[in-house]
N, C-alpha and C positions, 0 to 999 in steps of 0.2 A: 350887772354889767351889761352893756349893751352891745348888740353885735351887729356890726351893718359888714355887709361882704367886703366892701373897701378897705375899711379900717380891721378887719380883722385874717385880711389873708396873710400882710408878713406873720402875722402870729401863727395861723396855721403853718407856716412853710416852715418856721424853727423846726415842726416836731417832725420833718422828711426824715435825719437818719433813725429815728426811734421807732417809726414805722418800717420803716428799710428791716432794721434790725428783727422784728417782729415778723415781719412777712419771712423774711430770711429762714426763722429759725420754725416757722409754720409749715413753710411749704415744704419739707420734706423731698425727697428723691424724686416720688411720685411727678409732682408739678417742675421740679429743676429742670430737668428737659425741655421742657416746654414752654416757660412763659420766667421772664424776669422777676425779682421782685419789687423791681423800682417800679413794673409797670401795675402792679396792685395798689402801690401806694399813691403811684399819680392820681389811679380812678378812687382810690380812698378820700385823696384829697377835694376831686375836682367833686366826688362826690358831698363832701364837708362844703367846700362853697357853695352849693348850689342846694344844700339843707341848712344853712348856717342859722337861719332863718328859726329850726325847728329845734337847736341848742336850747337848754333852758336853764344850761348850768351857772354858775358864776365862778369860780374856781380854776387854776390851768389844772388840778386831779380831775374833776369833772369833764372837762373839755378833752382829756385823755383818755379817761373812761369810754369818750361817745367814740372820738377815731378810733378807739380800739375796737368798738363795736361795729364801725363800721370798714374797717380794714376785717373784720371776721366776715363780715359778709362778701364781701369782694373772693374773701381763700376760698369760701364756700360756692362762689358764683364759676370760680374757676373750676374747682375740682367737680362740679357738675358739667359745667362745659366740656374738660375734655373726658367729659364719656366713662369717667371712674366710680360715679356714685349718682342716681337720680334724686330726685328733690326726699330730703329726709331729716324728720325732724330730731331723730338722736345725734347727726354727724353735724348738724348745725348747733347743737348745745354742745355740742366738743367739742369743735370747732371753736366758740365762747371759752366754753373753758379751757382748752387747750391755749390760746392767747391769752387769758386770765393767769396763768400759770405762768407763762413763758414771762409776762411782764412780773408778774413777782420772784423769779428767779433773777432776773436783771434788779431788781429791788432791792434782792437779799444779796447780792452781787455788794451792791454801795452800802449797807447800811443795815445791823442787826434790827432789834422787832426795837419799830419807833412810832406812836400811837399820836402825839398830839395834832393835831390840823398844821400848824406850823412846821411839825417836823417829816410830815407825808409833802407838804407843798415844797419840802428842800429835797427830801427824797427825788419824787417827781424832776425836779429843775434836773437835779444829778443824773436821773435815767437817761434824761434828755441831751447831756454833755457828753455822758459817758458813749451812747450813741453815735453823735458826729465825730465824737477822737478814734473811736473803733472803725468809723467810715474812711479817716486819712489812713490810717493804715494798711500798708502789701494785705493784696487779698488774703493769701496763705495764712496770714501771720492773726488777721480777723477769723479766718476761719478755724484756725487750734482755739483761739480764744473763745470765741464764740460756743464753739464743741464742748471742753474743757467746763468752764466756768459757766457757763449759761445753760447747759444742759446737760451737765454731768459726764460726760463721757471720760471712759479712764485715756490716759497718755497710749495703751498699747491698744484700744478698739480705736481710736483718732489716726493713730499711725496702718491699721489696716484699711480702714476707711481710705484715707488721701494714700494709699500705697507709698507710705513712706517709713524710715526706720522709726524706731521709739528715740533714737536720739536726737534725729533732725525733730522733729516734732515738739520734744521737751527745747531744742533750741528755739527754733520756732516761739514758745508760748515764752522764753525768757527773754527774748528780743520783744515781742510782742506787749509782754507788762510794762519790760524799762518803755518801751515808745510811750505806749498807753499813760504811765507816768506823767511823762515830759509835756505830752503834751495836752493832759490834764491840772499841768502845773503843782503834782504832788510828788513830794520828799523820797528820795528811792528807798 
């Protein structure tokens, strides 16, 4: 596949909320104060065009593989910047792995354990959908979702976290699925 910057930026710009999502659930409390997650994934991206060049994948797994490594570098560019950790080579292999992790929990989210190349490249598309429906939706309502299902958390550490009951929260995440649903186009 070949990749000239022109023709392959609308294709990077699909994968904005799937990096959203990922920066989101990397950055941690630590960095939330301080810096956006849309602004990692912009310098992820403009980073991606401006290496696009040195892709060598063919595949959109592959080409997800490299933003994902290169949205790791950007958490890590941060969490050095503001002053939490200086240049180290264990927090940058977490950091790797830590987003390795966090996209296969999104994975195992859509889809039990699926091997063949065909049905990782459907996986993959789905991360990718699942993504932008979880971007249209009430922040709150991304955020139980997100906590909940993407990273384990139970309904009563979600509800101390966002200082709210365990009721609204389980509300929250049932309003949140049905939307997620809808506007994923699947059957309640």
């Amino acid at each position: 596949m070949s990749h000239t910057a022109g023709a392959c930026a609308p294709r990077l710009e699909r994968f904005w909320p799937y990096l959203l999502l990922l920066a989101r659930m990397e950055m941690g409390p630590r960095l939330r104060g301080k810096l956006e997650a849309s602004d990692l994934v912009q310098q992820t991206l403009l980073e991606a065009h401006r290496s696009l060049g040195q892709f060598r994948g063919h595949t959109d797994a592959e080409l997800i593989a490299w933003l994902r490594s290169l949205l790791s570098r950007q958490v890590m560019h941060a969490v050095r910047d503001f002053g939490r950790a200086k240049r180290d080579v264990a927090l940058e292999r977490s950091l790797d792995d830590s987003l390795e992790q966090s996209s296969a929990r999104l994975g195992a989210w859509l889809a039990a354990d699926q091997s063949s190349p065909s049905e990782q490249a459907q996986r993959h598309e789905r991360a990718v959908r699942l993504a932008a429906a979880l971007e249209q939706l009430p922040e709150a309502q991304r955020q139980v979702l997100t906590l909940r299902h993407l990273e384990g958390w139970s309904v009563g550490d979600i509800a101390r976290e966002l200082g709210r009951s365990t009721v609204a929260v389980a509300g929250l995440l049932h309003r949140g699925l049905k939307q997620l649903r809808t506007l994923l186009g699947e059957p309640e």
